[in-house]
MARVEX-924781 format. One record per residue (C-alpha): residue number from 1; x, y, z; residue in one letter. Coordinates in steps of 0.05 Angstrom, whole numbers, plus 5000, padded with zeros to 4 digits. Layout:
<sites>
  zakol     x     y     z  vexkol
    NUM     X     Y     Z       A
...
</sites>
This chain:
<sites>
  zakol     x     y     z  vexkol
      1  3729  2948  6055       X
      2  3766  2955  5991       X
      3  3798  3017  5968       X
      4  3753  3025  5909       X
      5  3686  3024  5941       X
      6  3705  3084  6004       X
      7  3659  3130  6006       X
      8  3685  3200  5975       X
      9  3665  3266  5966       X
     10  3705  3316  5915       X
     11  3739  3365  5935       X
     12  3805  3368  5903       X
     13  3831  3374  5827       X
     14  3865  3317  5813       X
     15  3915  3293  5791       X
     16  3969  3343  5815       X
     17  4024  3354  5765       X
     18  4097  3318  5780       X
     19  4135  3382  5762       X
     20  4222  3379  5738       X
     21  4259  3430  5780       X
     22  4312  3437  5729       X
     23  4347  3499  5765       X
     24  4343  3474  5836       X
     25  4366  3409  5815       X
     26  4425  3440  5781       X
     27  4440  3474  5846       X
     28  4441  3417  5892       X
     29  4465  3363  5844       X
     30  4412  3321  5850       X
     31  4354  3319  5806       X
     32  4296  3344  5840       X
     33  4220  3322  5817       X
     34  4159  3360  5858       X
     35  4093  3327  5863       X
     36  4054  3390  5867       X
     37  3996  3372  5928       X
     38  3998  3452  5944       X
     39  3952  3456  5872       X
     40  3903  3405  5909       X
     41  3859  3468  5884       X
     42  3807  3470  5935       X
     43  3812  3527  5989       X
     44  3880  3544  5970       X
     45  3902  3471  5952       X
     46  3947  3428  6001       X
     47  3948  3354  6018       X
     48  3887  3357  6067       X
     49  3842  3357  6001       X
     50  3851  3288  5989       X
     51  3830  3266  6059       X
     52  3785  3303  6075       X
     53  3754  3267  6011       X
     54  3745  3212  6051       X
     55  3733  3247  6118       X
     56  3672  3289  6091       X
     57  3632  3227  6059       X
     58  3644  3192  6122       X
     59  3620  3263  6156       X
     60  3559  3246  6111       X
     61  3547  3188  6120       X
     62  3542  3190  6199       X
     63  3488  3249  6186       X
     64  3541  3303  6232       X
     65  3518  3370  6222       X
     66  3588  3396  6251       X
     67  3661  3379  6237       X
     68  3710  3383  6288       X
     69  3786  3385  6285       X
     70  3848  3417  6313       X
     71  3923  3445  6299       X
     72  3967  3511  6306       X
     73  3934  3572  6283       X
     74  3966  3575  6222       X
     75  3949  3506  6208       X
     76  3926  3483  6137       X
     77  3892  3423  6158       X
     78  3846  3469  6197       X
     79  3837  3521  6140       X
     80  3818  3465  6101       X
     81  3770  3432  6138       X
     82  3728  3497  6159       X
     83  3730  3499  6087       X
     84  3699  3434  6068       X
     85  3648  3440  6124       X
     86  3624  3509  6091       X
     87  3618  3468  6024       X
     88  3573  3417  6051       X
     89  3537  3458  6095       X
     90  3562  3439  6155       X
     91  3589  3480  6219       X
     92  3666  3478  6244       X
     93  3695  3474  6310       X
     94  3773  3488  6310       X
     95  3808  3482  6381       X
     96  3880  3515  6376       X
     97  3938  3495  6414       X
     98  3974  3548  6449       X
     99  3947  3614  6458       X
    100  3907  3672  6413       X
    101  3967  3710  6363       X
    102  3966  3775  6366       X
    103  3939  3783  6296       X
    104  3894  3752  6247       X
    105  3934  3739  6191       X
    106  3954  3677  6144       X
    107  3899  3621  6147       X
    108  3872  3643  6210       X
    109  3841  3700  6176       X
    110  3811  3651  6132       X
    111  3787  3611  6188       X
    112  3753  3675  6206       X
    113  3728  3685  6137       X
    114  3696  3616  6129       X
    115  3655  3626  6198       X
    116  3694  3580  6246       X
    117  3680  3570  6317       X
    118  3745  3574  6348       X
    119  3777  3567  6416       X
    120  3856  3560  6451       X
    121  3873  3513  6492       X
    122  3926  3547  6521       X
    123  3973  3499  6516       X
    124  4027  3470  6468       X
    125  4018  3393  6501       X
    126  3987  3368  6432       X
    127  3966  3308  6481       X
    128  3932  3354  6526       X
    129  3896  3396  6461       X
    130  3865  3314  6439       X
    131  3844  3308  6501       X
    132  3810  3372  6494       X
    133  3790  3363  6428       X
    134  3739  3297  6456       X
    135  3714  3339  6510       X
    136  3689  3395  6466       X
    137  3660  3346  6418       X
    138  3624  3305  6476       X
    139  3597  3371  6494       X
    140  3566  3395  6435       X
    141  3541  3320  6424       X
    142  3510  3335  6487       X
    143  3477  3403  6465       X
    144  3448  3358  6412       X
    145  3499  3377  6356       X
    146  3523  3314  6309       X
    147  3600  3324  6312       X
    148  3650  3288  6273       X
    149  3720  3296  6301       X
    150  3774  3295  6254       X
    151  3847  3286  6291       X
    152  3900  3336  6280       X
    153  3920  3331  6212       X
    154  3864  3281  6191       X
    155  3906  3228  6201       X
    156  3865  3163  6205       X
    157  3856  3106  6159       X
    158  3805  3138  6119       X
    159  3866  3204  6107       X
    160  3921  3147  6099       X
    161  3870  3116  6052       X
    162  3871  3175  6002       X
    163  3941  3180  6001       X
    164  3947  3111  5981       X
    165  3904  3136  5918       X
    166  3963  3188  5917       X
    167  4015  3138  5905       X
    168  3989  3108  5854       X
    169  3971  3172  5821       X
    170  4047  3177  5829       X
    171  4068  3118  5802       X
    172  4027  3133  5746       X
    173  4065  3196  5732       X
    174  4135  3168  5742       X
    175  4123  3114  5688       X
    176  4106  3157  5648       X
    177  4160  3197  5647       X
    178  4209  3136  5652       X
    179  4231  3159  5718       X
    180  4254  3123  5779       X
    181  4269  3159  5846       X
    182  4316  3136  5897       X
    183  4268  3171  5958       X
    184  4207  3204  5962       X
    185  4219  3264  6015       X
    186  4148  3286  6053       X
    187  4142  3331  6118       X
    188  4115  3285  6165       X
    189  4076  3320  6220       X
    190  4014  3281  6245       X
    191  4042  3231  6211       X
    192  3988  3213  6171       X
    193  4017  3242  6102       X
    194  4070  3199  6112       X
    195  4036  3141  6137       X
    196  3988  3146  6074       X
    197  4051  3149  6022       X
    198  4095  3084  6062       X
    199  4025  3046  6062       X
    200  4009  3055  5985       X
    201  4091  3040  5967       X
    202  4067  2981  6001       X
    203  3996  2974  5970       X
    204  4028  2986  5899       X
    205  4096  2934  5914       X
    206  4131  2999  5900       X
    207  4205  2992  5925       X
    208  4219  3072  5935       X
    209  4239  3101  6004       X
    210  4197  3147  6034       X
    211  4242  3201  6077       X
    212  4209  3236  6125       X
    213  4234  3306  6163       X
    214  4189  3317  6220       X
    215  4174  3392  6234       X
    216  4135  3373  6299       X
    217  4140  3307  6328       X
    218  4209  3275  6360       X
    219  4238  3205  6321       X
    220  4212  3161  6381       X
    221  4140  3183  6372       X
    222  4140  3188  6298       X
    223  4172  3109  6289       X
    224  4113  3090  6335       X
    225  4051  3129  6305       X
    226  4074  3116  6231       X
    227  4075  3042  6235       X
    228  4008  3041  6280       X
    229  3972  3082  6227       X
    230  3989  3028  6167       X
    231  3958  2973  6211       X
    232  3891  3014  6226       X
    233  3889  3023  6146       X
    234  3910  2954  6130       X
    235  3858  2938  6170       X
    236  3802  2979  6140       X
    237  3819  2961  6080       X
    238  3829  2884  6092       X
    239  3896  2889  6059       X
    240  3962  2861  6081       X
    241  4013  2923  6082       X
    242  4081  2894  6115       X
    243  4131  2939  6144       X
    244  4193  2931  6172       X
    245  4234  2969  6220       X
    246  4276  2997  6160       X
    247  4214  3024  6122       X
    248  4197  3072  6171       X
    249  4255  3136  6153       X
    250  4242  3199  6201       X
    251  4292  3253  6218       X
    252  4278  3295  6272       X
    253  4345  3340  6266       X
    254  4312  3398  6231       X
    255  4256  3415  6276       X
    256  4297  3465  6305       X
    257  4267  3512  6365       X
    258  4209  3472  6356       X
    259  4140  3468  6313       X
    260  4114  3528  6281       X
    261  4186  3568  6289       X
    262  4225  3575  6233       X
    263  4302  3565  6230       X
    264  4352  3596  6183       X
    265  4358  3537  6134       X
    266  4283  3532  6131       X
    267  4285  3609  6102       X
    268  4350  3599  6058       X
    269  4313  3544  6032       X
    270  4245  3586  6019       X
    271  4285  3637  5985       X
    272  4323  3584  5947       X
    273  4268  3552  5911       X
    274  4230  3622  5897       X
    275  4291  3644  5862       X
    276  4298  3584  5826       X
    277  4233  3559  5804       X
    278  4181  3607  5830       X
    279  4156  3558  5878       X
    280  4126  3575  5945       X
    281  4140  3536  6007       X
    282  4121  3552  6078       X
    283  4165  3558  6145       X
    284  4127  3513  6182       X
    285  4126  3444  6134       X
    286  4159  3441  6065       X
    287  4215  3497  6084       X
    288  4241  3448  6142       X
    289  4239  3392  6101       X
    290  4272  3426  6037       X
    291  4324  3448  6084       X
    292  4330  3377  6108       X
    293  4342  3351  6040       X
    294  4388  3401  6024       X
    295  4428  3389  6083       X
    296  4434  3321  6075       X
    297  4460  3322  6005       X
    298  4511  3368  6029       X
    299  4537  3312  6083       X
    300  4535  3266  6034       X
    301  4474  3224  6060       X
    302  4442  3233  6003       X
    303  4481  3222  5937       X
    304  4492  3269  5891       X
    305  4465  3246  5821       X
    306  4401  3212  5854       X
    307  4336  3223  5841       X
    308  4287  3257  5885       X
    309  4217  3262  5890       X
    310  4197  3322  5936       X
    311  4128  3322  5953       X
    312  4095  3389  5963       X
    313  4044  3386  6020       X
    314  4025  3458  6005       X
    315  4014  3503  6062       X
    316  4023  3578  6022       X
    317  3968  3622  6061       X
    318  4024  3612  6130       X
    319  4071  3643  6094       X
    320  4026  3712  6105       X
    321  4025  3686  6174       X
    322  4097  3684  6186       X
    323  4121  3744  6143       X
    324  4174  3768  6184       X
    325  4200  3702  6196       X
    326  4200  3681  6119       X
    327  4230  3754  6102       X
    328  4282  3748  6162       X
</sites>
């Protein structure tokens, strides 16, 4: 199917700005370009708006009456999603990994707000929480329901799809402004964010790096899920998208004491960019990466005097989620 003629259903205001970060960038030596996906707009903006675009009509089109998804309980993707089910009149089942907080805060109180069914699966195996994520929709399919599972993150074709949209939105935007970047730096968690942006560099014959930090996922499993998820959307789209080994960039080194728990450079970098440029980023995605990026140019790995383009994956409402770890 051609990328023209998916099925799509608005949700998010587009096109998000390509902001200068004149300060930061004179901080760190490097100048420093944001593509601003946390002003997606819908349901407090992030980079789920744009696939879930393409996840809704597809929703829609397969007459569900439920959507169906999973993450962390401060996860955006699932904010978003309960979101976009309320707007089409639709139910939403979230399953958690791990267990219940011990307080509604952050985008779990807007899961709460928005009416979502939601259940733990008291465990952090994210295999183990898919696995779980089939059987509860095979049992509300069974109660007669009309689920449509959406993976973790929403990252299928149809999500890497949208993002592909994204790039060329972006390369729109750097033309423009007679601007070439040396990398493109994205959180990859899911993957599918990531996936999306490599596939449309590809789509586009765009020769810019994408760098990813992953917040969630070790190297090993991220250089085997990126690469799998450009086939399934070269595939839908009956599109050639050639990688090689050397396309796919992931760093795992800034996880730190794993997903969802912030490190020190993650909040130095938080503060950083609030102080600088009145941006918001969160502790569980964009602060990693920034702190990635920042690192990195300190040791030299990335040149000072190149150009980056940071892309903002949004995430603000877990920063009310994870005050104390944000404020230190």
């Amino acid at each position: 199917m051609k990328l023209e003629s998916l099925p799509r259903y608005k949700l998010a205001t587009l096109p998000t700005p390509l902001d200068e970060l004149p300060r930061l960038s004179r901080d760190l030596g490097v100048r420093v370009l944001m593509k601003r996906d946390d002003l997606t707009g819908f349901a407090l903006g992030g980079n789920k708006a744009r696939k879930l675009e393409f996840l809704v009509a597809d929703a829609l089109a397969q007459n569900a009456d439920m959507l169906v998804t999973g993450g962390g309980p401060q996860s955006n993707h699932a904010r978003m999603t309960a979101a976009a089910a309320r707007k089409i009149g639709m139910d939403c089942q979230i399953v958690f990994f791990g267990a219940p907080p011990p307080e509604v805060n952050g985008n779990l109180l807007l899961d709460e707000l928005l009416g979502a069914q939601m259940m733990y699966a008291n465990t952090d195996d994210k295999i183990e929480t898919d696995r779980i994520l089939v059987r509860v929709t095979d049992e509300l399919r069974a109660q007669g329901r009309q689920p449509y599972l959406i993976p973790v993150g929403g990252s299928t074709a149809l999500g890497c799809a949208a993002y592909i949209l994204a790039v060329g939105e972006l390369l729109g935007q750097l033309n423009a402004q007679r601007v070439t970047p040396d990398y493109v730096f994205i959180t990859t968690g899911s993957c599918g964010t990531h996936a999306g942006i490599l596939a449309g560099m590809k789509f586009y014959n765009a020769a810019i790096p994408v760098y990813g930090i992953t917040v969630s996922r070790i190297k090993s499993e991220c250089d085997q899920r990126i690469p799998a998820l450009v086939q399934k959307t070269s595939e839908l789209l009956t599109h050639h998208l050639p990688l090689t080994t050397n396309d796919v960039i992931v760093n795992d080194a800034y996880i730190g004491p794993g997903y969802a728990k912030i490190t020190p450079d993650a909040r130095a970098a938080i503060h950083l960019v609030a102080g600088l440029e009145g941006i918001f980023l969160d502790p569980v995605y964009t602060g990693k990466t920034m702190a990635g990026l920042i690192d990195l140019i300190k040791r030299g790995e990335i040149t000072r005097g190149s150009t980056i383009v940071f892309w903002h994956t949004g995430g603000a409402p877990g920063i009310f989620g994870h005050s104390k770890d944000v404020l230190g």
